[in-house]
C-alpha positions as CSV (number, residue, x, y, z in Angstrom):
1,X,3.2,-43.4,12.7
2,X,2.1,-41.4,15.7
3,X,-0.3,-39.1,13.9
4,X,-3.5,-38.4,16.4
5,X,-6.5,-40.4,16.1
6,X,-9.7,-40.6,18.4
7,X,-10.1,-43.5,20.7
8,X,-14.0,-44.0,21.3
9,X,-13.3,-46.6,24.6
10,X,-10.6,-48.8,26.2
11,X,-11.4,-52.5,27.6
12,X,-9.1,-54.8,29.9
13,X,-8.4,-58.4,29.1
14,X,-6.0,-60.7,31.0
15,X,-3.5,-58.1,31.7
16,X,-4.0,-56.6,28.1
17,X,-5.4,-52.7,27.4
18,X,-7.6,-52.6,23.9
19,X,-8.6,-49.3,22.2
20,X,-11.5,-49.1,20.0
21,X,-10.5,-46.3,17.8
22,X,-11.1,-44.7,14.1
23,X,-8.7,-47.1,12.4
24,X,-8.8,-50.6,14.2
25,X,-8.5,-52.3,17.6
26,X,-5.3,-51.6,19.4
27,X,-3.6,-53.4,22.4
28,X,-0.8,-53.4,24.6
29,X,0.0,-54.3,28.3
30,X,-1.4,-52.6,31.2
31,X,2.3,-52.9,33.2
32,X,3.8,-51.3,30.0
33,X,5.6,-48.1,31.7
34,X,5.7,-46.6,27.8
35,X,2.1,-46.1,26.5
36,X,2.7,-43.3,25.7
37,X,4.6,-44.5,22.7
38,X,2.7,-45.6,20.2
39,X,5.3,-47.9,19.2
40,X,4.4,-50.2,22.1
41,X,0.6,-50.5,20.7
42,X,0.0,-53.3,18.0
43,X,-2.6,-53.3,15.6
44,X,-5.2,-56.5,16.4
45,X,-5.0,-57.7,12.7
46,X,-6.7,-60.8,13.0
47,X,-10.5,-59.2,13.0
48,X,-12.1,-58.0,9.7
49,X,-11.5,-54.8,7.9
50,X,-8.9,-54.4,11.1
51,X,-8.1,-50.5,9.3
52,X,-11.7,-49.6,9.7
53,X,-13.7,-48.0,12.7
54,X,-14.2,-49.8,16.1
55,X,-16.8,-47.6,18.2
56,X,-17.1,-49.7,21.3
57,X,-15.7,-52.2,23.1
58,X,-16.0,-54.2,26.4
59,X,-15.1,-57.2,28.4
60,X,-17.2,-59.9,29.8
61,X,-15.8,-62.6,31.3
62,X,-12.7,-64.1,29.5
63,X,-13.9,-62.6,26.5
64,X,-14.0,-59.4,24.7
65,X,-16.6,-57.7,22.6
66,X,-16.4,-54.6,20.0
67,X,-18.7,-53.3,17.3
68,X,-17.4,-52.1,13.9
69,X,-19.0,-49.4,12.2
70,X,-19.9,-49.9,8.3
71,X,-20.5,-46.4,6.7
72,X,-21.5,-48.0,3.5
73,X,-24.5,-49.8,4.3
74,X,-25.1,-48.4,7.8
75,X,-25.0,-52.1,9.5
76,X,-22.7,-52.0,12.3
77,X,-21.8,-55.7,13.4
78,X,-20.6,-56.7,16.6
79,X,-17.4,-59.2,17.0
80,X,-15.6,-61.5,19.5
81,X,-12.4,-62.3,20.8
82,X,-12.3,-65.3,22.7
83,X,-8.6,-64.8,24.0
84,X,-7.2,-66.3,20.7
85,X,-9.0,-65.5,17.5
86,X,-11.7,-63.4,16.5
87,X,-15.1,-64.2,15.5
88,X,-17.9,-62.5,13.9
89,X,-21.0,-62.0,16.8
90,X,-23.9,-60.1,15.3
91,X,-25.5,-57.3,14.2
92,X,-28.7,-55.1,15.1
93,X,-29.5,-54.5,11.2
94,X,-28.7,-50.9,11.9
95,X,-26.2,-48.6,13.8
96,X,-25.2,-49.7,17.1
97,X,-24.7,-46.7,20.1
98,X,-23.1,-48.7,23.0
99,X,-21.9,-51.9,24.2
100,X,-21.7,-52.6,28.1
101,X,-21.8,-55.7,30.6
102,X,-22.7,-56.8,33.6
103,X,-24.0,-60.1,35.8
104,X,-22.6,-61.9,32.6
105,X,-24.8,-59.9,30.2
106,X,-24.2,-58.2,27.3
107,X,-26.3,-55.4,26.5
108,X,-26.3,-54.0,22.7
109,X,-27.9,-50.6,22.4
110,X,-29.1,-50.5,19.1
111,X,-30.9,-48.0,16.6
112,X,-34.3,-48.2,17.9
113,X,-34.2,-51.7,19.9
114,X,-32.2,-53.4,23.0
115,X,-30.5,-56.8,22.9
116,X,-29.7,-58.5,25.9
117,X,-27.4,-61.6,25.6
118,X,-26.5,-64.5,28.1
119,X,-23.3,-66.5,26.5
120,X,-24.5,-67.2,22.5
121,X,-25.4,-64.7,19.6
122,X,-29.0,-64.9,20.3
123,X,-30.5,-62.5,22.6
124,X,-32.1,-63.5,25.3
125,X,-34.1,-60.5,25.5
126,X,-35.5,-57.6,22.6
127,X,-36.3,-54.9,23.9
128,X,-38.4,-52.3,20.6
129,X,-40.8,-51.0,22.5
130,X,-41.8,-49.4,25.9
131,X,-45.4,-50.2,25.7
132,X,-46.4,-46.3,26.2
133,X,-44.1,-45.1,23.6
134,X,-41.2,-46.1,20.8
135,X,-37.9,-47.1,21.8
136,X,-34.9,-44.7,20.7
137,X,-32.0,-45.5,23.1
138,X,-28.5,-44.2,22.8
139,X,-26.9,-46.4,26.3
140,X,-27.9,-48.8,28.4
141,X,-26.5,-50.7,31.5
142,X,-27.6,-52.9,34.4
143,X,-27.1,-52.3,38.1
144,X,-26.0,-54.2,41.0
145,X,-29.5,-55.7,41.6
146,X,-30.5,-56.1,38.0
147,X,-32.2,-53.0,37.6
148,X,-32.2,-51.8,33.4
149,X,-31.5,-48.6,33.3
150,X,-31.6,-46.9,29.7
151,X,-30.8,-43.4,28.1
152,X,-33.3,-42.3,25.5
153,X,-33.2,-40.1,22.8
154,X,-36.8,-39.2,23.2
155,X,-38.0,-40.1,26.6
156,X,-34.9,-39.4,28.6
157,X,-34.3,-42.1,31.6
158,X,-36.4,-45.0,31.4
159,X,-36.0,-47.9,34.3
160,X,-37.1,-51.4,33.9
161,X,-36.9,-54.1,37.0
162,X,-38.5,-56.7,34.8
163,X,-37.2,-56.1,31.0
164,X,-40.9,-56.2,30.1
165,X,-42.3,-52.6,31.7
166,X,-40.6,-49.6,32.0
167,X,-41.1,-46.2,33.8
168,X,-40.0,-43.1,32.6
169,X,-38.1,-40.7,34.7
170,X,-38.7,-36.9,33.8
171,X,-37.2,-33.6,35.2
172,X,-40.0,-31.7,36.8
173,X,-40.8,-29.4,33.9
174,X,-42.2,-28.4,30.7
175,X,-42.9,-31.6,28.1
176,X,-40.9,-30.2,25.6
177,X,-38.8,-27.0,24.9
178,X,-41.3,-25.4,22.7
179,X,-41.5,-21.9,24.9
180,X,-43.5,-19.4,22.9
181,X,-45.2,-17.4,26.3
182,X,-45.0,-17.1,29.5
183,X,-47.7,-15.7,32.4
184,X,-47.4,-16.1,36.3
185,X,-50.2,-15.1,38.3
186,X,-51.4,-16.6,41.8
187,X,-48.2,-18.3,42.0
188,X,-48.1,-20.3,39.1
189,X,-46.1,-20.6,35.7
190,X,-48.2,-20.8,32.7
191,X,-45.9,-21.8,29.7
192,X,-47.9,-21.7,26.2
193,X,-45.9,-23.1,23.1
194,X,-46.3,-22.1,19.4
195,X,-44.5,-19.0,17.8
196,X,-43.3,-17.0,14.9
197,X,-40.3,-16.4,12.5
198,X,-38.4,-13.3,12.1
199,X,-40.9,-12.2,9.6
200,X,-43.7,-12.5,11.6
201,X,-45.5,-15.8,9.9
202,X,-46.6,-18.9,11.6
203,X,-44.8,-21.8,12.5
204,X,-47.6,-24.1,12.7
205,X,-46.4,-26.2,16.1
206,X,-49.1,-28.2,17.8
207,X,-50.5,-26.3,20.9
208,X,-49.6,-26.8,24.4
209,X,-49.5,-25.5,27.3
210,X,-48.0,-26.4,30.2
């Protein structure tokens, strides 16, 4: 009825513009000179719990893919929509950050894990660990060449040319943003971490110094 409403990402499919948003998936046609009217957007009611929140959504292919969130259990599930009906896809067992494509791959960033999928629902690559630490990624997409590139919580940008190792890309800087001191002498930064409350007690943070 016009009220506002957040839209969380827009796919095209076959001359049709979908809107994941916080009550359902809506469409209408990319040569539509009225958007703007929300009249001229229609509901996709033939997915489940089509009232409910749709967080991503993108195209590979002829087909499109979303993921719904479920606040109740916290197990977001992913569907299709194959150009005439929806089908249920997957889930990660857990909330799911992004969806994205590329090279006719479908890349689900997940709560602590990747899934890479080739055509059916099962992945074709699992990605829960970077070998030198534990996975936390929020997106994730693949390049021209077939580079992984992935945005982590915890470690920042991480590249992978293989799936199976990954580097780590860090700013040039202090590990983490634990600043308690500072000293510079002979040209050089020292950067110690720890610290204290307003009151004067310990905080008890590990010691570094960088």
């Amino acid at each position: 009825n016009g009220d506002p409403m957040p839209v969380y990402e827009i796919a095209l499919l076959n001359e049709k513009l979908y809107a994941a948003t916080e009550r359902g998936i809506l469409s209408a046609n990319i040569n539509d000179p009225l958007l703007v009217d929300f009249t001229h957007w229609i509901r996709e009611s033939g997915i489940p719990n089509s009232n409910t929140a749709y967080t991503a959504i993108v195209s590979l292919g002829s087909e499109l893919f979303v993921n719904q969130t479920e606040t109740i259990n916290s197990i977001d599930s992913v569907f299709k929509y194959n150009g005439t009906a929806w089908e249920y896809f997957t889930n990660s067992n857990g909330k799911n950050w992004a969806l994205n494509a590329r090279a006719n791959k479908l890349i689900l960033t997940g709560d602590k894990l990747l899934h890479i999928y080739t055509g059916s629902s099962i992945p074709q690559q699992v990605i829960s660990d970077y070998g030198w630490g534990e996975i936390d990624p929020r997106n994730a997409l693949i390049d021209n060449i077939g580079t992984l590139w992935i945005s982590d919580h915890m470690h920042g940008l991480v590249r992978s040319e293989d799936y199976n190792s990954f580097d780590g890309i860090f700013p040039n800087g202090p590990y983490l943003n634990d600043v308690y001191s500072m000293h510079f002498n002979h040209n050089t930064l020292w950067i110690s971490g720890g610290g204290l409350t307003q009151l004067w007690s310990n905080l008890w943070k590990n010691g570094q110094i960088n």
